[in-house]
C-alpha positions in Angstrom: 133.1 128.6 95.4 132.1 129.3 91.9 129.0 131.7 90.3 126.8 131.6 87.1 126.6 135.9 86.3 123.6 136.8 84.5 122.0 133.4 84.1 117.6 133.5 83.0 115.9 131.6 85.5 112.7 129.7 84.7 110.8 132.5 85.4 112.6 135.1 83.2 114.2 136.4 86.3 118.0 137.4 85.4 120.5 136.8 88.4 123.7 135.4 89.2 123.7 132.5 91.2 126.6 131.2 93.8 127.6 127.6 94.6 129.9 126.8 97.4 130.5 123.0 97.7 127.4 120.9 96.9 125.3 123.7 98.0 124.0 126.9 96.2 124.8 129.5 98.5 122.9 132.7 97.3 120.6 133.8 94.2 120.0 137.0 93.4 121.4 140.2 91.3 124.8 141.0 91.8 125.7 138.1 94.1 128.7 136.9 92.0 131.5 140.1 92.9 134.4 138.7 94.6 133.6 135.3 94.1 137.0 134.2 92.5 135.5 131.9 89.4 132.4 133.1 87.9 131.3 132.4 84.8 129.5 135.1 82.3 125.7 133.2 81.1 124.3 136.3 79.5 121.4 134.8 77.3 121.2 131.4 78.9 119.3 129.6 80.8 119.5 128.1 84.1 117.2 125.1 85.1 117.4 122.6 88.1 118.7 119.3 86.9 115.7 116.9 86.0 114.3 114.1 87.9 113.3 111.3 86.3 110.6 109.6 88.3 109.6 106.7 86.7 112.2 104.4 84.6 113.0 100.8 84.2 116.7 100.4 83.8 117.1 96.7 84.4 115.1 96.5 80.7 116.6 99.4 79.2 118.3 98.3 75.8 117.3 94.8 75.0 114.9 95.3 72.3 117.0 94.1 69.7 117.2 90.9 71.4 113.5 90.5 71.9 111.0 88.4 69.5 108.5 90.8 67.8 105.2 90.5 69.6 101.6 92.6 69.3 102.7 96.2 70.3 100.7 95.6 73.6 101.5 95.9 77.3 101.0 91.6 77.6 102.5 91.3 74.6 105.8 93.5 76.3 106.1 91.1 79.4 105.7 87.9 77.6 108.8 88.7 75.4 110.8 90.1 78.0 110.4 86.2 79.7 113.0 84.8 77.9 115.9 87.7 77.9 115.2 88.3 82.0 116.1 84.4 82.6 119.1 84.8 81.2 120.1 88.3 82.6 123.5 88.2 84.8 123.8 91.2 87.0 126.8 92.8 85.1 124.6 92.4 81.9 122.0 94.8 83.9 124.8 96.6 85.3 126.3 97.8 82.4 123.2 98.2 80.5 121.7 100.1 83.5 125.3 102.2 83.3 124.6 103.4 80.0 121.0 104.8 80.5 122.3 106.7 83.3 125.2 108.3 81.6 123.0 109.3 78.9 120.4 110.9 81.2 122.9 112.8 83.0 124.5 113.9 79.4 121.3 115.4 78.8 120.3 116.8 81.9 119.1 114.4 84.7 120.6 113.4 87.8 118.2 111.8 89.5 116.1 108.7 88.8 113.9 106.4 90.3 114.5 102.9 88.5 111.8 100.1 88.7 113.5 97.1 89.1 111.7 93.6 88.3 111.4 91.1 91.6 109.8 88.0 90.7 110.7 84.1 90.1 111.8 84.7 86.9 114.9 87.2 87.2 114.8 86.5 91.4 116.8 89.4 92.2 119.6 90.0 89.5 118.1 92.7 87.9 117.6 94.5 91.3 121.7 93.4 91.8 122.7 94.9 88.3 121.1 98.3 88.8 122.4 98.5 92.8 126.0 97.9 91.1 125.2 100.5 88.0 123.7 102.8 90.7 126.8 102.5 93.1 129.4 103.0 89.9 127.4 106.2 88.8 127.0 107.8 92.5 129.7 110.7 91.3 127.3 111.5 88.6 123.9 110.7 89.9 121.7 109.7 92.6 119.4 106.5 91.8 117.3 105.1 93.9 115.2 101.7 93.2 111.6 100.4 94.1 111.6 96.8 93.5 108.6 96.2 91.6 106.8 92.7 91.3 106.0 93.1 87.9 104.6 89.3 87.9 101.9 89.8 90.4 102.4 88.6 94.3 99.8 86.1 93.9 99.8 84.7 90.7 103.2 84.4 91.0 104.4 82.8 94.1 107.1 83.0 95.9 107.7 86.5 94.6 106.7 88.1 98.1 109.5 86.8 99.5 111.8 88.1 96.9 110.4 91.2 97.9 111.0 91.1 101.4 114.7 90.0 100.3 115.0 92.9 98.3 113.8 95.5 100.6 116.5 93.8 103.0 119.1 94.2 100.5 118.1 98.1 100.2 115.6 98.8 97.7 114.5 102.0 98.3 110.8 102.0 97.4 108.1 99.4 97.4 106.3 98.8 93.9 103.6 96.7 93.1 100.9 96.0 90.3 97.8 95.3 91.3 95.3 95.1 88.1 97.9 92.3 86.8 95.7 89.7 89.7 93.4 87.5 87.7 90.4 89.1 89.9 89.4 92.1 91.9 89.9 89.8 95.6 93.4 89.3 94.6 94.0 93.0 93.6 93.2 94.0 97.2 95.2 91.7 98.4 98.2 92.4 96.3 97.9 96.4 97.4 97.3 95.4 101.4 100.6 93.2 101.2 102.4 96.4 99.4 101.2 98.7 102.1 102.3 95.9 104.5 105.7 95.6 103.4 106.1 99.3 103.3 104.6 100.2 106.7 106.6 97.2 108.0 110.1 98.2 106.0 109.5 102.1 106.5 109.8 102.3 102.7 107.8 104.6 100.2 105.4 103.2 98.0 105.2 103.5 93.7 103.0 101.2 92.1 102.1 100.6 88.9 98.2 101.1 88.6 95.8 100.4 85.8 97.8 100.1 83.0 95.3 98.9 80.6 92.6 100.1 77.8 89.7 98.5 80.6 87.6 101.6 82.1 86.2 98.9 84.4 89.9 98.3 85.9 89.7 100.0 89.1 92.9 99.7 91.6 93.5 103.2 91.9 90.6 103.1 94.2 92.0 100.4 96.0 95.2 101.7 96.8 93.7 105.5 97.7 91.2 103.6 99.7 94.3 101.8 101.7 96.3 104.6 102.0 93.6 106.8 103.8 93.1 104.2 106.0 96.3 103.6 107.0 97.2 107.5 107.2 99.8 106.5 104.9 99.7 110.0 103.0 102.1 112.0 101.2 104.3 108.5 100.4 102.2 106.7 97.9 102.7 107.2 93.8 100.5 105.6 91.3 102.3 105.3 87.6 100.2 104.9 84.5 97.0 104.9 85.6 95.2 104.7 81.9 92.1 103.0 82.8 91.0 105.8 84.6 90.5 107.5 80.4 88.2 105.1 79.9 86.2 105.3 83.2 83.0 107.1 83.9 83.6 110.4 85.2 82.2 110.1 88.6 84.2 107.3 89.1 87.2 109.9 88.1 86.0 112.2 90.1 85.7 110.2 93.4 88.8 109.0 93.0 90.5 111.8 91.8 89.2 113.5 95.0 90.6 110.6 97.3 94.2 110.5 95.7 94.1 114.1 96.8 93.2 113.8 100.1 96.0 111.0 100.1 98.5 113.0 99.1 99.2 110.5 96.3 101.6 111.2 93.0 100.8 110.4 90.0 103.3 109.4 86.9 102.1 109.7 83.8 104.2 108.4 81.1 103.0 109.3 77.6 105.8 108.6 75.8 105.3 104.7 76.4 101.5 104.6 77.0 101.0 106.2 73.5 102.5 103.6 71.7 101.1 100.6 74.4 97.3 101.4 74.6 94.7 101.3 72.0 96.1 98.5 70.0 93.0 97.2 69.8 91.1 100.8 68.7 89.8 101.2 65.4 88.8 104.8 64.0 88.9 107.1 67.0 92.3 105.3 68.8 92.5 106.1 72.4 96.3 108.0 73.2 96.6 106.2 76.4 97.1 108.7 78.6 95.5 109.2 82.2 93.1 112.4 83.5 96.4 114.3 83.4 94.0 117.6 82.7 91.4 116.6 86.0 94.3 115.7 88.3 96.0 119.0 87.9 92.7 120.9 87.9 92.5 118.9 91.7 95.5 119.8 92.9 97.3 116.1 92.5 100.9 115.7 91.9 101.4 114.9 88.2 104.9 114.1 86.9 106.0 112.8 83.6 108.8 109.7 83.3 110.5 108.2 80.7 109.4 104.8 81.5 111.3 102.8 79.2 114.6 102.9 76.7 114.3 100.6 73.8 113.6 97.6 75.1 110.3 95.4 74.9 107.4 98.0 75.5 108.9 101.2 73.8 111.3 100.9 70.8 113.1 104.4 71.5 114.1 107.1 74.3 117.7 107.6 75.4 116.5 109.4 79.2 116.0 112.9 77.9 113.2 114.4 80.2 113.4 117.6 77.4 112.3 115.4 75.2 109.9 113.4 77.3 108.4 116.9 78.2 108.0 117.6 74.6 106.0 114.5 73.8 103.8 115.1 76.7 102.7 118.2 75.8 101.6 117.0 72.6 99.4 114.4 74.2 98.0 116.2 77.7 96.9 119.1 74.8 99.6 121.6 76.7 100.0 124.8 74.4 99.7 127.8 77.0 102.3 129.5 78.7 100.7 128.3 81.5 100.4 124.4 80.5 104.4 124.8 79.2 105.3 126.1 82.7 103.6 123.0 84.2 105.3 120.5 81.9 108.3 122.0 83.2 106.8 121.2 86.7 106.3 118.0 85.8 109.9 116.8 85.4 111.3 118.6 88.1 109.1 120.0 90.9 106.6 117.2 90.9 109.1 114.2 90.7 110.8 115.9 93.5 107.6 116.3 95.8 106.7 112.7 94.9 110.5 111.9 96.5 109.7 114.1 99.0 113.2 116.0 98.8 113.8 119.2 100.8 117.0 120.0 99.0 115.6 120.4 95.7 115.3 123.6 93.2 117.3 127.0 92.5 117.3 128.5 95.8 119.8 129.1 98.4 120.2 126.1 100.3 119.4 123.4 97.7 121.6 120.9 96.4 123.4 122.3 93.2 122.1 119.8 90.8 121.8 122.0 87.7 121.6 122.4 84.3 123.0 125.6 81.9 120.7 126.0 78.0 121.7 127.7 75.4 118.3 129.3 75.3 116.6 132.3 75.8 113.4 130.5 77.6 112.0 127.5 78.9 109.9 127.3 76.1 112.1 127.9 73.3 114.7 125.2 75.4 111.3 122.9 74.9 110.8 124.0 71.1 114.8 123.3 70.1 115.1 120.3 72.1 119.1 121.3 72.5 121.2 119.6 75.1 122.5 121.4 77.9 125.6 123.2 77.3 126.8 121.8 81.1 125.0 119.5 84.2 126.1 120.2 87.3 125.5 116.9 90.1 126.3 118.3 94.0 128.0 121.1 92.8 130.4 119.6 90.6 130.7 119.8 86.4 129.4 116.2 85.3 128.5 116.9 81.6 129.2 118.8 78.6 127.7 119.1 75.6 129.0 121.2 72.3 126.7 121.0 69.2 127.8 122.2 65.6 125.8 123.3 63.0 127.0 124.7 59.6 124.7 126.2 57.0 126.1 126.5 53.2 124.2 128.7 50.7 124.7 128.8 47.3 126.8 131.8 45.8 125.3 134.6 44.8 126.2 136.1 40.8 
């Protein structure tokens, strides 16, 4: 049993707060006499660990073996081609391996990898991650959703694959609908993902509308399917950017529906902003979905990292601080408020969209946590400093130590 004295919560509450084994045991002023090792965290601050809901770590890191292409999403996929044929599963492993060490460095220990099925890669990538996954579970908890990035119909044989990887313990179901050549095919491709889920007892997190085209409209589609099938509370929809360009009472209707559905959504700026409106001249569209609507409705919104340096985003190294940073610059958030749900949005809402119960700084909740030198979330957000330590089920998993000298002149 061990205690943080004196910690800052989120909410500027000052407590200590007790963990016995993977567990924290109570919260609360005072909590920490006669626990036998407490440390004193007067002046810091004490955040759950961060979630990461929305990654890709069978990509991560290959962009400097990539030919240049256009900047946009096709232009991503059709370079990628050539590096997933010749992937081996310890060339994902290990690539996969360093992604997760660096999120955990820096504050996550959880994270929900989409991991390519299709004809191309077959189901090394999804073999690489499991292994990285399984060599990281003392640090982090990683869970996959094999994800037909290809299509299911214009690329056959890739159901299948699918139905191997679920068998071989994929976690999640993924899918991508608007990549069908026509809207028939698009239905089809979300009734086979709600198939294999219902069929598999497996969540669902699909890719939707990732594209400039207002007229793009599978979000519908897969809110439409999961009301019917009462699938609710188990679906999230990533991206979603079309929906920017759509007519707002199509954005409304559908807003309304992925409420009723209980559906997540995952917005990922940091990628998006650099994908969409390529083709924009003057007044260039960020790329982002309704992040601003949703919220006002109620709807899960969570913020991922998407991708690290490979073909559709040049940079990120899994810090959700940072991610959280760069959101806020695009969804416009400035209040204390809008800071408070950015903080949300890489912890709470992730977790809701995993449906954990054992999530968060109370008593009772896994002790995945992270200790700031900083006064305040939002001065944590400003400074962009590392975690001092990360906790992962109770146990010390990182450290970080940053130096910084400052040398003025002498005075006369």
């Amino acid at each position: 049993m061990w205690a943080l004295q004196a910690v800052r919560l989120p909410d500027g509450y000052v407590a200590d707060v007790v963990v016995d084994g993977e567990r924290i045991a109570r919260i609360g002023p005072g909590v920490a006499a006669g626990v036998p090792q407490v440390e004193d965290c007067s002046e810091k601050l004490l955040l759950p660990a961060f979630v990461d809901g929305h990654v890709h770590l069978d990509k991560a890191l290959i962009r400097d073996e990539l030919n240049e292409h256009d900047g946009t999403l096709a232009g991503a996929i059709g370079a990628i081609h050539e590096r997933k044929r010749r992937y081996t599963a310890a060339d994902v492993r290990d690539r996969a391996r360093e992604v997760i060490e660096s999120s955990v460095r820096l504050g996550t220990t959880r994270l929900r990898s989409h991991v390519d099925v299709d004809t191309i890669g077959g189901l090394v990538p999804l073999e690489g991650v499991m292994a990285a996954a399984a060599e990281s579970a003392d640090i982090a908890e990683i869970r996959t959703v094999a994800f037909p990035q290809e299509g299911l119909l214009r690329d056959p044989g890739a159901y299948d694959l699918m139905e191997a990887a679920l068998e071989a313990g994929a976690n999640v179901v993924g899918g991508m609908p608007h990549w069908e050549p026509d809207e028939e095919s698009q239905r089809e491709h979300v009734r086979l993902c709600f198939e294999l889920a219902e069929r598999f007892d497996r969540d669902l997190d699909m890719h939707v509308d990732e594209t400039d085209d207002g007229g793009v409209r599978t979000l519908e589609m897969v809110a439409d399917e999961a009301l019917r099938r009462g699938f609710v509370g188990r679906v999230c929809a990533g991206h979603v950017c079309s929906l920017a360009a759509a007519p707002d009472d199509y954005a409304e209707r559908v807003i309304d529906k992925c409420l009723r559905a209980g559906i997540s959504v995952a917005a990922n700026p940091v990628t998006n902003l650099v994908l969409q409106g390529r083709g924009d001249r003057g007044l260039v569209r960020r790329g982002m979905t309704r992040v601003g609507e949703f919220r006002a409705a109620g709807v899960n919104v969570m913020f991922g990292q998407d991708c690290v340096k490979d073909g559709f985003y040049p940079f990120g190294r899994g810090s959700m601080l940072e991610v959280a940073l760069i959101s806020a610059h695009a969804a416009h958030l400035t209040t204390h408020d809008d800071l408070e749900f950015a903080l949300r949005a890489v912890t709470e809402a992730p977790a809701q969209a995993w449906r954990l119960d054992d999530y968060g700084l109370e008593a009772g909740a896994r002790a995945d946590l992270q200790l700031l030198a900083a006064p305040s979330w939002e001065e944590a957000l400003r400074l962009q400093a590392p975690p001092e330590k990360v906790w992962f089920k109770g146990r010390l998993v990182a450290q970080n130590s940053v130096r910084s000298d400052l040398y003025r002149a002498p005075s006369n």
